[in-house]
mmCIF file of the N, C-alpha and C atoms, coordinates in Angstrom:
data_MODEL
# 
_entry.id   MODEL 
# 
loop_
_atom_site.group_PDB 
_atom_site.id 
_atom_site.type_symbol 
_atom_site.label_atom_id 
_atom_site.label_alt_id 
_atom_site.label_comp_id 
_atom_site.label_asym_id 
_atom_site.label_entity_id 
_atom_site.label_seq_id 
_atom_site.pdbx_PDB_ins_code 
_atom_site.Cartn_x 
_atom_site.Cartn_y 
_atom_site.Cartn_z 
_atom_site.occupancy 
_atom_site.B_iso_or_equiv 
_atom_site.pdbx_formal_charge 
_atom_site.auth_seq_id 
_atom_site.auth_comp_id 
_atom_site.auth_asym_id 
_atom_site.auth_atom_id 
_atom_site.pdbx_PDB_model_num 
ATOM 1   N N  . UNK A 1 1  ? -90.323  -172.557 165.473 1.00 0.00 ? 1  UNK A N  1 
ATOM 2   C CA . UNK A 1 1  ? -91.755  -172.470 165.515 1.00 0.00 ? 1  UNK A CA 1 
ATOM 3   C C  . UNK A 1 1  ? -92.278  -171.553 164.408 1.00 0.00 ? 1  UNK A C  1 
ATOM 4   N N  . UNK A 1 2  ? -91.750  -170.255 164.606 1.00 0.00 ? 2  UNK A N  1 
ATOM 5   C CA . UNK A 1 2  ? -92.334  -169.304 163.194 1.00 0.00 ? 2  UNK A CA 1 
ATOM 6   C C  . UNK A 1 2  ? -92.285  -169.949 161.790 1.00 0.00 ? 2  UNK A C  1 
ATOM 7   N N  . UNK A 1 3  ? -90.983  -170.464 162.071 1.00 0.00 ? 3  UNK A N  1 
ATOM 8   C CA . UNK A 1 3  ? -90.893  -171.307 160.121 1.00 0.00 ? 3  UNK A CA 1 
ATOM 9   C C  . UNK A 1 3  ? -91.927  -171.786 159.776 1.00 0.00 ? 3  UNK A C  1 
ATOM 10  N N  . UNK A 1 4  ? -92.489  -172.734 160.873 1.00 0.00 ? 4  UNK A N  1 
ATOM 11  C CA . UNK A 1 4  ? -93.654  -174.056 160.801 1.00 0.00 ? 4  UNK A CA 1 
ATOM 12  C C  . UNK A 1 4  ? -94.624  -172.979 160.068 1.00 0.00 ? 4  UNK A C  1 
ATOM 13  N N  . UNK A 1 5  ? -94.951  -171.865 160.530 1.00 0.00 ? 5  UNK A N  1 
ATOM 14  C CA . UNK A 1 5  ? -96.103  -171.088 159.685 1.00 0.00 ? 5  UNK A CA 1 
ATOM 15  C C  . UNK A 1 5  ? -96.562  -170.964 158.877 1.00 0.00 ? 5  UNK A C  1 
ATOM 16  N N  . UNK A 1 6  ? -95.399  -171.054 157.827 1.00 0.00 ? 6  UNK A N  1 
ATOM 17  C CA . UNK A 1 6  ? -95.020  -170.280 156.270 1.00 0.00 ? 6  UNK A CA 1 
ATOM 18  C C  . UNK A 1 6  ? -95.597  -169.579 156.082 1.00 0.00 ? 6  UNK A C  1 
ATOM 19  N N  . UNK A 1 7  ? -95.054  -168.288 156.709 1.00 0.00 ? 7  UNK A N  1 
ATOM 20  C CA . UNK A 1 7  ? -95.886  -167.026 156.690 1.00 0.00 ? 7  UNK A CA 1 
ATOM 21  C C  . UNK A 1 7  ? -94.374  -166.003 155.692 1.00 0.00 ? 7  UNK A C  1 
ATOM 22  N N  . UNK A 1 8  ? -94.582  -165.712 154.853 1.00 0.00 ? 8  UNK A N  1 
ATOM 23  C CA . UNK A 1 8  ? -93.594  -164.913 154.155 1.00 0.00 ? 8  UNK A CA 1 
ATOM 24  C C  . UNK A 1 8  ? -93.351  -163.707 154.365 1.00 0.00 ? 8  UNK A C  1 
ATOM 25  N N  . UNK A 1 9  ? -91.935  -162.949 154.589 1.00 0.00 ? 9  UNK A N  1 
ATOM 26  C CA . UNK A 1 9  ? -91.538  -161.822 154.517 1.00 0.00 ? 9  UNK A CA 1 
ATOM 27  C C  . UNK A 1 9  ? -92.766  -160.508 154.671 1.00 0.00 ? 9  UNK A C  1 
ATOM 28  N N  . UNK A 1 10 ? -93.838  -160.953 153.183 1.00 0.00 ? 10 UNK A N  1 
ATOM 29  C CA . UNK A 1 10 ? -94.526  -159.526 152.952 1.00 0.00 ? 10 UNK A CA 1 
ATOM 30  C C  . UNK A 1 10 ? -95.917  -159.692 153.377 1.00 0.00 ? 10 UNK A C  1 
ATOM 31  N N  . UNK A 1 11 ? -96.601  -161.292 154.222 1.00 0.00 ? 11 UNK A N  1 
ATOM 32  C CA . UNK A 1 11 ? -97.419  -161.347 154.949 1.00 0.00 ? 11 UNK A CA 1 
ATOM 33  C C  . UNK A 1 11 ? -97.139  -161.483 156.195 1.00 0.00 ? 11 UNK A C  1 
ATOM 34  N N  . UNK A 1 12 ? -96.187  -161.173 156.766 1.00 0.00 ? 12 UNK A N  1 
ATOM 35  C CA . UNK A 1 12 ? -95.897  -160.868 158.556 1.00 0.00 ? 12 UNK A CA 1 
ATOM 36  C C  . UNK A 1 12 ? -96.350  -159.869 158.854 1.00 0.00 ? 12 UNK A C  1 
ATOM 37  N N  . UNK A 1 13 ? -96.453  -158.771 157.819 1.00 0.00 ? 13 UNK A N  1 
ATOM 38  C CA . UNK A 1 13 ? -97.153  -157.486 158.567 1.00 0.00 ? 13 UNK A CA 1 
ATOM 39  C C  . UNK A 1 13 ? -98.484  -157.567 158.980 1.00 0.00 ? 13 UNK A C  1 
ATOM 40  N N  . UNK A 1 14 ? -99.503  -158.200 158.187 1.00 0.00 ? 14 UNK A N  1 
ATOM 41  C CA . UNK A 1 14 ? -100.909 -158.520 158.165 1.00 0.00 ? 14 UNK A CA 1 
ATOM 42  C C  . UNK A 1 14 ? -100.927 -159.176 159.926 1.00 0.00 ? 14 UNK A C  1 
ATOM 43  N N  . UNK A 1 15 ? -99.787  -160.145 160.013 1.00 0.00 ? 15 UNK A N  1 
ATOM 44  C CA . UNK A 1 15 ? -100.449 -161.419 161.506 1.00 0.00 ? 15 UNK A CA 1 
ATOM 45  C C  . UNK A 1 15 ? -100.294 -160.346 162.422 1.00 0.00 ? 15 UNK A C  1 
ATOM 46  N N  . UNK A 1 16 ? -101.343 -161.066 163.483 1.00 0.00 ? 16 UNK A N  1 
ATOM 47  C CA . UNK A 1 16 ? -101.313 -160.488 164.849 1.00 0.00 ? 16 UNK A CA 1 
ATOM 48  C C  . UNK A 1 16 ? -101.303 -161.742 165.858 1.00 0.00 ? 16 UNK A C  1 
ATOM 49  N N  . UNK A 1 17 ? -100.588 -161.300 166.830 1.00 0.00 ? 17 UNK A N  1 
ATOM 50  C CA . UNK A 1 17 ? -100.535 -162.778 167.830 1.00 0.00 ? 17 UNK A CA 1 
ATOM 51  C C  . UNK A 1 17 ? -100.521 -162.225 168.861 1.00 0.00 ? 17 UNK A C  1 
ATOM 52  N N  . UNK A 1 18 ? -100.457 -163.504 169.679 1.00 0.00 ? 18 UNK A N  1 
ATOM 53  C CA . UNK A 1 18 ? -100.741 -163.193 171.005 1.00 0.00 ? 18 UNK A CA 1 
ATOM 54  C C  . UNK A 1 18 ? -99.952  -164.516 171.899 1.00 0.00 ? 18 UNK A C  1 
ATOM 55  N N  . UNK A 1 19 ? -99.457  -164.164 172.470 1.00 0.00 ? 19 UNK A N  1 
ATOM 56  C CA . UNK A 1 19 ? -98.333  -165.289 172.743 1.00 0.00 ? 19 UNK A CA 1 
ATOM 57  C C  . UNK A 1 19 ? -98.072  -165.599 174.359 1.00 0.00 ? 19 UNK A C  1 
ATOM 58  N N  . UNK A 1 20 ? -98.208  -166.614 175.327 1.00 0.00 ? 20 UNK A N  1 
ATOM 59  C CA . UNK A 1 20 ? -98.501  -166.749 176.818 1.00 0.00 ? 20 UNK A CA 1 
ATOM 60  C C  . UNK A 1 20 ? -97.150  -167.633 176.964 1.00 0.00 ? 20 UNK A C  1 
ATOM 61  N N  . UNK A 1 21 ? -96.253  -167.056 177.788 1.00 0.00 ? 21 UNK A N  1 
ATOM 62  C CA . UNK A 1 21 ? -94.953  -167.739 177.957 1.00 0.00 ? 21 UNK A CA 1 
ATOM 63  C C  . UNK A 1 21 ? -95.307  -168.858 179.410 1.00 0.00 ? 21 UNK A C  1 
ATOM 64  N N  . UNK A 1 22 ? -94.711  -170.062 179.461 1.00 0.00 ? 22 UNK A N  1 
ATOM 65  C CA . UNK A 1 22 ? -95.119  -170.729 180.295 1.00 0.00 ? 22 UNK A CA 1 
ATOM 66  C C  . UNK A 1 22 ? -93.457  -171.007 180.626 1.00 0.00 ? 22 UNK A C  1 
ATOM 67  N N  . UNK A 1 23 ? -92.879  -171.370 182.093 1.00 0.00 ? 23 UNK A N  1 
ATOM 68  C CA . UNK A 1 23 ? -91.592  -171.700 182.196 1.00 0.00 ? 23 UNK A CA 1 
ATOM 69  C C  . UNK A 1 23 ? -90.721  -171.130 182.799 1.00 0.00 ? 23 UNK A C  1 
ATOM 70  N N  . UNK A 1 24 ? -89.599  -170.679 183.561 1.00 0.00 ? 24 UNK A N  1 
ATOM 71  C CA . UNK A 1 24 ? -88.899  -170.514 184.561 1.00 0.00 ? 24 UNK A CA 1 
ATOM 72  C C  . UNK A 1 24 ? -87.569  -169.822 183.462 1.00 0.00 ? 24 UNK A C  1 
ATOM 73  N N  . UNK A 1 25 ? -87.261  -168.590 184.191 1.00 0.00 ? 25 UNK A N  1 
ATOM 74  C CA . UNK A 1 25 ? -86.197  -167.446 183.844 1.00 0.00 ? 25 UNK A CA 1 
ATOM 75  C C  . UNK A 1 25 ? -85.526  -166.906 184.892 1.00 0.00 ? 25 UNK A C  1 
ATOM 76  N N  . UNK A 1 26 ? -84.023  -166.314 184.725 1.00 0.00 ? 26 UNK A N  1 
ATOM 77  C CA . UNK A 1 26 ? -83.538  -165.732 185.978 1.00 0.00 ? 26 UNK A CA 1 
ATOM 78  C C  . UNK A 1 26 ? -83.602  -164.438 185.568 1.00 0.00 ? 26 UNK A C  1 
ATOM 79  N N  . UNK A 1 27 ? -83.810  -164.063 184.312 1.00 0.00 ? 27 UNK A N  1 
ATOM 80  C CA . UNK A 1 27 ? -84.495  -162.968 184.247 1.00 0.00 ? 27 UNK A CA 1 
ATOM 81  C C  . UNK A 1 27 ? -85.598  -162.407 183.104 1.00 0.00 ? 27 UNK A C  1 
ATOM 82  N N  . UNK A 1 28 ? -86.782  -162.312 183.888 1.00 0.00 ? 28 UNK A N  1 
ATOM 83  C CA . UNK A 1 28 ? -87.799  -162.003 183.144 1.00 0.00 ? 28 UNK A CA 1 
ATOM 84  C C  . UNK A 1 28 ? -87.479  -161.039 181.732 1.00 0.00 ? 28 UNK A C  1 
ATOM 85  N N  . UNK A 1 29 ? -86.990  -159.112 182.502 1.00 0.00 ? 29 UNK A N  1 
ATOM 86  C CA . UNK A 1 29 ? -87.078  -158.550 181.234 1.00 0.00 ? 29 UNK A CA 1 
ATOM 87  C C  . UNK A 1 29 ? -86.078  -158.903 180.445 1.00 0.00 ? 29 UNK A C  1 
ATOM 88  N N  . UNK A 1 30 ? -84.949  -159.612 180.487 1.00 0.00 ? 30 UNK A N  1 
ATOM 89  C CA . UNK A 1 30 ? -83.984  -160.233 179.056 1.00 0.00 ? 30 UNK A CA 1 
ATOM 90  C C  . UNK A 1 30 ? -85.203  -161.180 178.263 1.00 0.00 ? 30 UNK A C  1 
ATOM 91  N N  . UNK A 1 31 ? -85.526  -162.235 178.951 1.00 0.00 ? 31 UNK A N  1 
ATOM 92  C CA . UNK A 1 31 ? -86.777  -162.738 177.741 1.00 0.00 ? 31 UNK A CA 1 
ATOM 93  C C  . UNK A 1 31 ? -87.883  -161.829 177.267 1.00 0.00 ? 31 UNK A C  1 
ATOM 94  N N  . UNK A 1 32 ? -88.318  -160.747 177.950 1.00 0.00 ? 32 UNK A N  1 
ATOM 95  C CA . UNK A 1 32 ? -89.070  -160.066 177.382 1.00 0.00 ? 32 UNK A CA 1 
ATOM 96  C C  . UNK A 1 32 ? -88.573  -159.443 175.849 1.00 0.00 ? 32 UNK A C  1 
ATOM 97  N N  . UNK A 1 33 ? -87.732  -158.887 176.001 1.00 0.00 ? 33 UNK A N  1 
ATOM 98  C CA . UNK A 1 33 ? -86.500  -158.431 175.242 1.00 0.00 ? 33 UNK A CA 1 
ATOM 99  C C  . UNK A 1 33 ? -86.194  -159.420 174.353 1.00 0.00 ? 33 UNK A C  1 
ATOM 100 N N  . UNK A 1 34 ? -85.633  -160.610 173.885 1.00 0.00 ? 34 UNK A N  1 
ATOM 101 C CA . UNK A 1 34 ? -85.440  -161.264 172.982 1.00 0.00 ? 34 UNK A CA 1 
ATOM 102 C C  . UNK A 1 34 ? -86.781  -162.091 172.592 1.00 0.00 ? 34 UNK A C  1 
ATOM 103 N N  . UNK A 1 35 ? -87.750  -162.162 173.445 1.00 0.00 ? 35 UNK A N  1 
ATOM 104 C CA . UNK A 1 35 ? -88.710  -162.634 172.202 1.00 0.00 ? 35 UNK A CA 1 
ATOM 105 C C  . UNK A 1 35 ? -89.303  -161.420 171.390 1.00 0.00 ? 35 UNK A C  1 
ATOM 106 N N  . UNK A 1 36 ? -89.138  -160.135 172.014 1.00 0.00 ? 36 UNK A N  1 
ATOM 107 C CA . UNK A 1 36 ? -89.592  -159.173 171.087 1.00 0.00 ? 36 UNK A CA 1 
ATOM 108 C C  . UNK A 1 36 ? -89.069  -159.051 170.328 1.00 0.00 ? 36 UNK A C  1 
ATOM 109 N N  . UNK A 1 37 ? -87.507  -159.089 169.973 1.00 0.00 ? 37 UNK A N  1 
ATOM 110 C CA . UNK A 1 37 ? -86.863  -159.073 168.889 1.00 0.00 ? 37 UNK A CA 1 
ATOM 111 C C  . UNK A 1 37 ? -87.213  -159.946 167.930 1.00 0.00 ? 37 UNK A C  1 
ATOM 112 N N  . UNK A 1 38 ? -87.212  -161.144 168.700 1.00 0.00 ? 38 UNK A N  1 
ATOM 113 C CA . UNK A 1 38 ? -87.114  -162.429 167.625 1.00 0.00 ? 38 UNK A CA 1 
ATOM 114 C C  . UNK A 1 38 ? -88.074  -162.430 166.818 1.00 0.00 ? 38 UNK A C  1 
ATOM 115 N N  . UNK A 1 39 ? -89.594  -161.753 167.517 1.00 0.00 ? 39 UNK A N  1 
ATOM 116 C CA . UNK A 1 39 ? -91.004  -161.359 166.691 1.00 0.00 ? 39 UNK A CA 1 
ATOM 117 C C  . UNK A 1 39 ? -91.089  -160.481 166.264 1.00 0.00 ? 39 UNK A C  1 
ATOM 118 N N  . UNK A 1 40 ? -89.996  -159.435 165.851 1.00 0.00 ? 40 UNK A N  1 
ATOM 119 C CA . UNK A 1 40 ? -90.404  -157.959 165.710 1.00 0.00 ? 40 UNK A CA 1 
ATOM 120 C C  . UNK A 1 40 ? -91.020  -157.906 164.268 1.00 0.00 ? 40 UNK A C  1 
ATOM 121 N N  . UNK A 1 41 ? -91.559  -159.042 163.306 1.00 0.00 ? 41 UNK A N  1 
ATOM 122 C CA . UNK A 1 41 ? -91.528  -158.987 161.991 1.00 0.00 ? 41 UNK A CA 1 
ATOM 123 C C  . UNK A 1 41 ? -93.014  -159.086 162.185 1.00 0.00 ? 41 UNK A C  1 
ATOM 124 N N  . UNK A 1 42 ? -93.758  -159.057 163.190 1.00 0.00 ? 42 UNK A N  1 
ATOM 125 C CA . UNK A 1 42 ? -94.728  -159.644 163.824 1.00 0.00 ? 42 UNK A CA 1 
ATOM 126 C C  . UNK A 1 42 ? -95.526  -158.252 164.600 1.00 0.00 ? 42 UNK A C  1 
ATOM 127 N N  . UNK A 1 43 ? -96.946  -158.220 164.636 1.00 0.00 ? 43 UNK A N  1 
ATOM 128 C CA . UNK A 1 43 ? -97.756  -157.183 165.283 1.00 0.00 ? 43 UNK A CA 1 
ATOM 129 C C  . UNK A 1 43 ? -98.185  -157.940 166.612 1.00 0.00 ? 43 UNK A C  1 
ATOM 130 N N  . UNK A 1 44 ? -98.338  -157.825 168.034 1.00 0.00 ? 44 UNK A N  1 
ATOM 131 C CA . UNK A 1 44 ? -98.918  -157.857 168.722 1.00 0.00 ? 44 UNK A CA 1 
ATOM 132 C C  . UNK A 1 44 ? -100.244 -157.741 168.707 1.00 0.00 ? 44 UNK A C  1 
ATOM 133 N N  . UNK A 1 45 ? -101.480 -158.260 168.862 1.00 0.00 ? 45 UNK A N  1 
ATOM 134 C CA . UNK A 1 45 ? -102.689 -158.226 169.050 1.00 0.00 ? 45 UNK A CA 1 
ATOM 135 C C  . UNK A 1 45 ? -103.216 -157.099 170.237 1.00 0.00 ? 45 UNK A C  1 
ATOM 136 N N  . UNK A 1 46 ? -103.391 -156.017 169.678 1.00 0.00 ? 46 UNK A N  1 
ATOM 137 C CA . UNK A 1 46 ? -103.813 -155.021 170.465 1.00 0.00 ? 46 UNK A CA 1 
ATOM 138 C C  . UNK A 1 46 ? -102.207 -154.511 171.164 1.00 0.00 ? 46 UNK A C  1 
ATOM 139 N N  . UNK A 1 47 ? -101.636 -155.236 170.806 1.00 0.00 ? 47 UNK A N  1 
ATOM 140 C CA . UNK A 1 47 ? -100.662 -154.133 170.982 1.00 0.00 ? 47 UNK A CA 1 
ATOM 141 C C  . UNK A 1 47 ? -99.951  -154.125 172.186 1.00 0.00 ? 47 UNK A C  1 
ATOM 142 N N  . UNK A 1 48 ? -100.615 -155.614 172.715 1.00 0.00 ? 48 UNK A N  1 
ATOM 143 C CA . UNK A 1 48 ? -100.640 -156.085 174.327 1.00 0.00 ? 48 UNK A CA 1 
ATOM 144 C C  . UNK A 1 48 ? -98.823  -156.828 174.181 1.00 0.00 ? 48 UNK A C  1 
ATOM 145 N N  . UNK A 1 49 ? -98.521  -156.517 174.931 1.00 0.00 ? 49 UNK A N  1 
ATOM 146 C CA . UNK A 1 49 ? -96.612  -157.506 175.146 1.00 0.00 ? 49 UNK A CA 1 
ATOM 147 C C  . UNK A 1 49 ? -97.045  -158.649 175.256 1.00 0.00 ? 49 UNK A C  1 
ATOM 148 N N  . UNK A 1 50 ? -95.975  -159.920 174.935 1.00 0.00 ? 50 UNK A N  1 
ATOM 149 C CA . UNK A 1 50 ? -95.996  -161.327 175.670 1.00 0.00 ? 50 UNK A CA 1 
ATOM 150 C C  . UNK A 1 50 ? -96.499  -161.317 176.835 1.00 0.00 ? 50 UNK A C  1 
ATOM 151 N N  . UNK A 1 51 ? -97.626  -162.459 177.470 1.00 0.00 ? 51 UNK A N  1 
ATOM 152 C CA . UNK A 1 51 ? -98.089  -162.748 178.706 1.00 0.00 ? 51 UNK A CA 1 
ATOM 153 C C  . UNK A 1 51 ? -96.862  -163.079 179.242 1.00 0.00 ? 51 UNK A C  1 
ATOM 154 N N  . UNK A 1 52 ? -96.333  -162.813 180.218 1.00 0.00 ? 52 UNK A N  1 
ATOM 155 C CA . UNK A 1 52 ? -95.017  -163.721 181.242 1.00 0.00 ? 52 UNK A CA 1 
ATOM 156 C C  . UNK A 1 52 ? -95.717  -163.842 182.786 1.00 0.00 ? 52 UNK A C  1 
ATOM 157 N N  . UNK A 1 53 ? -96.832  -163.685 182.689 1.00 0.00 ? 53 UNK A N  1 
ATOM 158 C CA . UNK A 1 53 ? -97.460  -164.208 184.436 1.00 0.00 ? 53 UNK A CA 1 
ATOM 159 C C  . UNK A 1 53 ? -97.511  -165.589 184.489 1.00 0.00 ? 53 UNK A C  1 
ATOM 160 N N  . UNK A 1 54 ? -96.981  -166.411 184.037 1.00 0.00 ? 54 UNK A N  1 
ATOM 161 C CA . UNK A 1 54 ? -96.662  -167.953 184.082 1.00 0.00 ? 54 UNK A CA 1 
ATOM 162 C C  . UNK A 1 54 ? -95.127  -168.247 184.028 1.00 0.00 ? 54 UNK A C  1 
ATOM 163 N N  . UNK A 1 55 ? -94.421  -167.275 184.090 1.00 0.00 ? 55 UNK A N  1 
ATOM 164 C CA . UNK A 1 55 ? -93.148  -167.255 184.200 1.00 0.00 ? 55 UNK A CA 1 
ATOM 165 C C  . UNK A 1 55 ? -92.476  -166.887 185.602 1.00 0.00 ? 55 UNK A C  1 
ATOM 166 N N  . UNK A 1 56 ? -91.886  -168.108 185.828 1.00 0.00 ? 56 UNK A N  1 
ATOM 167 C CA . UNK A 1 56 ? -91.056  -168.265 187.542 1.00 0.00 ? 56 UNK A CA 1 
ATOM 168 C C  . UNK A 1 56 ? -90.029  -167.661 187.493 1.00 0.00 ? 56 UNK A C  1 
ATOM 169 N N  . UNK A 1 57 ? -89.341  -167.108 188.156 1.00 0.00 ? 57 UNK A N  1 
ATOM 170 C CA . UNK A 1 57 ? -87.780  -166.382 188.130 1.00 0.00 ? 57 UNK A CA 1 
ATOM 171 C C  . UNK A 1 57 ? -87.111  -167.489 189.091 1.00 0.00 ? 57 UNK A C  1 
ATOM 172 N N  . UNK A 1 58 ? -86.118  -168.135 188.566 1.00 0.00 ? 58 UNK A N  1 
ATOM 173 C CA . UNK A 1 58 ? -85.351  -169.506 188.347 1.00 0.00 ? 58 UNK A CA 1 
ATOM 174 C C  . UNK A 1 58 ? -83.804  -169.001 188.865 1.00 0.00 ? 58 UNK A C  1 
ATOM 175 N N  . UNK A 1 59 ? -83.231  -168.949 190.247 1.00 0.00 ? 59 UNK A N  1 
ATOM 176 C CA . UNK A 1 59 ? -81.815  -168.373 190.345 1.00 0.00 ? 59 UNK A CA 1 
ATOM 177 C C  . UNK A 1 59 ? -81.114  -169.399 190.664 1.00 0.00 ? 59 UNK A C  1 
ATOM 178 N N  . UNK A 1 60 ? -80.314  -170.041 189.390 1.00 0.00 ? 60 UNK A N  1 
ATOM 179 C CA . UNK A 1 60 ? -79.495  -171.145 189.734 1.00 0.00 ? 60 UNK A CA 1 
ATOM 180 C C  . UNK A 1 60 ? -78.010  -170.179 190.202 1.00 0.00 ? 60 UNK A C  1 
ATOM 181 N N  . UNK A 1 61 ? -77.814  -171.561 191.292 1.00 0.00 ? 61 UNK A N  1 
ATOM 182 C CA . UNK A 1 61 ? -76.813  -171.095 192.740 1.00 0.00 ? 61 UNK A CA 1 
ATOM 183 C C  . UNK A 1 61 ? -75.407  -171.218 191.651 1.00 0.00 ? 61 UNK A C  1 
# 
């Protein structure tokens, strides 16, 4: 998804996003945790974390 952007190296600092996770996890803070990584090139909009209140906790048996 980020590629699709073409947002380069020395304009990632400028973006701000804001990002609403939709979808089922067995554990919330590990995805919290790797999408922050995966965006860390990336500012949060106000500074607010990923939305995850649309996110189900999913415990396959």
């Amino acid at each position: 998804m980020v590629r699709k952007w073409n947002i380069g190296k020395n304009e990632a600092s400028k973006v701000r996003i804001r990002l609403k996770i939709k979808g089922y996890t067995s554990n919330k803070n590990k995805l919290l945790e790797i999408t922050k990584e995966t965006l860390k090139d990336f500012t949060f909009y106000n500074y607010q974390e990923p939305d995850l209140s649309e996110v189900s906790i999913f415990n396959d048996p």
